[in-house]
N, CA and C atoms as an extended XYZ file, in Angstrom:
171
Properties=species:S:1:pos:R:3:atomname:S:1:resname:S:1:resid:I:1 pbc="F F F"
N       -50.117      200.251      207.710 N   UNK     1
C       -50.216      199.023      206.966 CA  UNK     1
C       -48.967      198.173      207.210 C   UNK     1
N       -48.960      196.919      207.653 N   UNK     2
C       -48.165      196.355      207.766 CA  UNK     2
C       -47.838      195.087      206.464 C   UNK     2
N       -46.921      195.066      206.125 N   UNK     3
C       -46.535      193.794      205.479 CA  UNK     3
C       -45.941      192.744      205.817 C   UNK     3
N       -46.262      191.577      205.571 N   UNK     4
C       -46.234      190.483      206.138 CA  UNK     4
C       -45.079      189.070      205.228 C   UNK     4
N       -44.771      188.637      205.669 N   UNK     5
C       -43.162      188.280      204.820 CA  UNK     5
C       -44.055      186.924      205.172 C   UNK     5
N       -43.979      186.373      203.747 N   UNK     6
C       -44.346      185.520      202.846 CA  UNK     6
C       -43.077      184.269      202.653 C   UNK     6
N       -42.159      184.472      202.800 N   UNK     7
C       -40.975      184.172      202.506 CA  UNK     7
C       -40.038      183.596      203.440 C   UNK     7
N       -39.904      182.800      204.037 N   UNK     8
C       -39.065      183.125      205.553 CA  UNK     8
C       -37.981      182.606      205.390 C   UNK     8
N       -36.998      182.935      205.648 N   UNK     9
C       -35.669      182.518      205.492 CA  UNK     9
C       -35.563      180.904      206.170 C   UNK     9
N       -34.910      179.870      206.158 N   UNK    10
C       -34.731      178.756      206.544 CA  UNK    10
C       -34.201      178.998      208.115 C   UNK    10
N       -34.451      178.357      208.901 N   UNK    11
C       -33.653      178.308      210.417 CA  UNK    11
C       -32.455      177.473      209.838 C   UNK    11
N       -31.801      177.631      211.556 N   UNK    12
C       -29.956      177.682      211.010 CA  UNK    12
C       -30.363      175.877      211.143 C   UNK    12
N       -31.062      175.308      211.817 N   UNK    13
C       -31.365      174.259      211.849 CA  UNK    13
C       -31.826      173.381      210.663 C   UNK    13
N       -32.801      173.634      210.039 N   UNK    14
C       -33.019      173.623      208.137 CA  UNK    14
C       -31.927      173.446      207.671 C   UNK    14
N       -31.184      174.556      207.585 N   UNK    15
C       -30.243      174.391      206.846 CA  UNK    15
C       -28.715      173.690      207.133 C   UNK    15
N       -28.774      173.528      208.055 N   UNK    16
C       -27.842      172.039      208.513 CA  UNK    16
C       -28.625      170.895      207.882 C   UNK    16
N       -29.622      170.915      208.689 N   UNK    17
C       -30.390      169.567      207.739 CA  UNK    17
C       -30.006      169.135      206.334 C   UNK    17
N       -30.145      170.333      205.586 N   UNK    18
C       -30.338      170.677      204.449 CA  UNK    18
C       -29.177      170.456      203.538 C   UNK    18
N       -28.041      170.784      204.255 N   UNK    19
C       -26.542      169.799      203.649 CA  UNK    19
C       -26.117      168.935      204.410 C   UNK    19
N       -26.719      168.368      205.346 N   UNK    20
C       -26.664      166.726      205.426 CA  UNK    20
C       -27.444      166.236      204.251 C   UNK    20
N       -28.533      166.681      204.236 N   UNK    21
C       -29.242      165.551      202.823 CA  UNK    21
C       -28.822      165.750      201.474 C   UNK    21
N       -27.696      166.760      201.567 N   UNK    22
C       -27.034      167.072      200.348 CA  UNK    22
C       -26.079      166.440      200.210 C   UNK    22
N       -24.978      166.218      200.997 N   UNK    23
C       -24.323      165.335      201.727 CA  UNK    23
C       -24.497      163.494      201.740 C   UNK    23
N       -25.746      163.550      202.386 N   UNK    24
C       -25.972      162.463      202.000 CA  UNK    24
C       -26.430      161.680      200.578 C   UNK    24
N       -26.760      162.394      200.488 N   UNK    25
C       -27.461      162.429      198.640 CA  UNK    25
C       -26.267      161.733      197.834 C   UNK    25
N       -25.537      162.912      197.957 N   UNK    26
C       -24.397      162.693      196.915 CA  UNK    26
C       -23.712      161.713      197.742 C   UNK    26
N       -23.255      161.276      198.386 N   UNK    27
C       -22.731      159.567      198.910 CA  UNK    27
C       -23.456      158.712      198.175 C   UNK    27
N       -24.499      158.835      198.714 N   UNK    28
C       -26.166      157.269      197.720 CA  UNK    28
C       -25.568      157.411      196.313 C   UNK    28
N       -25.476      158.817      195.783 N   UNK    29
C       -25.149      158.032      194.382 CA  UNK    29
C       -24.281      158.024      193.919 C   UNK    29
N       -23.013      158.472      194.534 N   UNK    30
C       -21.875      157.829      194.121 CA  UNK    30
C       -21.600      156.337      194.096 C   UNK    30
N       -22.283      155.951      195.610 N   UNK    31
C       -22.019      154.136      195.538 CA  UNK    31
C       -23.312      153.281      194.719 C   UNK    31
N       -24.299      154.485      193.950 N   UNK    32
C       -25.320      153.263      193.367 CA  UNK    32
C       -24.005      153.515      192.066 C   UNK    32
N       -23.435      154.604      191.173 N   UNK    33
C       -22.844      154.745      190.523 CA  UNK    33
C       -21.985      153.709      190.380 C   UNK    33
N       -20.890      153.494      191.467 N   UNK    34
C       -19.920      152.847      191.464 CA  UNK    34
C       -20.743      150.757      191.401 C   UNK    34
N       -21.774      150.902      192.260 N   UNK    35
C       -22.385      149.564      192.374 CA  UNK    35
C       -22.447      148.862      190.171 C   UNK    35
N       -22.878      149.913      190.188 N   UNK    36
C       -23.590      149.768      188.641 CA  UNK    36
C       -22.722      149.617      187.878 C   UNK    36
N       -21.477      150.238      187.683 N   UNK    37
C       -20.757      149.814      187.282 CA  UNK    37
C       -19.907      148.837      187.435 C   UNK    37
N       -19.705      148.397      188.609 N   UNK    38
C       -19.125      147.072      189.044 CA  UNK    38
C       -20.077      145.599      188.469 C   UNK    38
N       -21.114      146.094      188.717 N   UNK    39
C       -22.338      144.868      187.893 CA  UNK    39
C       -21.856      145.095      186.420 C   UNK    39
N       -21.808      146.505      185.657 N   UNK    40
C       -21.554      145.856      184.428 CA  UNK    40
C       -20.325      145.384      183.857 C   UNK    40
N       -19.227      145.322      184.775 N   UNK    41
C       -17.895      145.080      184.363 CA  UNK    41
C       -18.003      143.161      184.987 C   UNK    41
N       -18.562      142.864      185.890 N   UNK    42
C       -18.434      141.740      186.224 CA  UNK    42
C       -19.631      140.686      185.155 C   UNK    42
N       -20.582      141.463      184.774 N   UNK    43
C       -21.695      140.829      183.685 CA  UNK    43
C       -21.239      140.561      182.360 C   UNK    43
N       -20.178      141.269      181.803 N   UNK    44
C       -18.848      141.534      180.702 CA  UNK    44
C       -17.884      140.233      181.108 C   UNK    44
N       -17.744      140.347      182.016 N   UNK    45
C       -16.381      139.284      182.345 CA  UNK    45
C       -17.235      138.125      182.228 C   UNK    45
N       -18.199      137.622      182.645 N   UNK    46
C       -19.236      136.394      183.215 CA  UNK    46
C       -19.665      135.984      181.569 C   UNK    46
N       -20.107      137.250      181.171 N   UNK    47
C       -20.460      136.721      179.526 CA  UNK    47
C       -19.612      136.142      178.460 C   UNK    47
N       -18.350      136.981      178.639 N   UNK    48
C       -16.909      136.963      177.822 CA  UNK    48
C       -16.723      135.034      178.430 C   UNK    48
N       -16.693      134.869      180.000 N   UNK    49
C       -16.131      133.298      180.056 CA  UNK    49
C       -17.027      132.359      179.841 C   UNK    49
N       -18.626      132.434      179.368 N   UNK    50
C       -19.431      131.838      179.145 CA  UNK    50
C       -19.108      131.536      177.537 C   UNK    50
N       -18.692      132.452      176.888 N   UNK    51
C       -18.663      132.507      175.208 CA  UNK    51
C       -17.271      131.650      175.230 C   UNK    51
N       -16.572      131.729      176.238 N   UNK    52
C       -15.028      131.208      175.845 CA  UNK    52
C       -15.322      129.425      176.300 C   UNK    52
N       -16.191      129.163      176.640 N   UNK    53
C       -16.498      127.864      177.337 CA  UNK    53
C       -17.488      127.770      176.249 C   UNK    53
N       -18.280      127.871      175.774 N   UNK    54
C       -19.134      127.303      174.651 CA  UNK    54
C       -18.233      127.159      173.536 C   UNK    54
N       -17.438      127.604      172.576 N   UNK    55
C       -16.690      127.597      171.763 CA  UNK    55
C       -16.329      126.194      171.394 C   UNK    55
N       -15.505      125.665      172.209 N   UNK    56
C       -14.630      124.422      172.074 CA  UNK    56
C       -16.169      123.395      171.850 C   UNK    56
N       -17.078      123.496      172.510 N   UNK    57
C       -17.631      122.138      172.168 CA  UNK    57
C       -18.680      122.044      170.874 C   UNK    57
């Protein structure tokens, strides 16, 4: 009786792949991270000089 492996280990190739897209992954969301926060610090500043310009009139 033979048994038959269900399971197969990844090729060494896979798994290069496999932390490039890990790799890459984590780059994408560090800079959507960093993007997002740069939008909400500049949407803060934009609002803050909109309120400081309505005031006076």
């Amino acid at each position: 009786m033979t048994v038959s492996k269900t399971l197969q280990e990844p090729s060494k190739r896979e798994t290069i792949a496999e932390r490039t897209s890990a790799a890459a992954t984590e780059i994408i969301d560090k800079q959507t991270s960093a993007r997002l926060e740069k939008t909400a610090r500049l949407r803060k500043a934009r609002l803050k000089q909109e309120q400081a310009l309505e005031i006076p009139s």
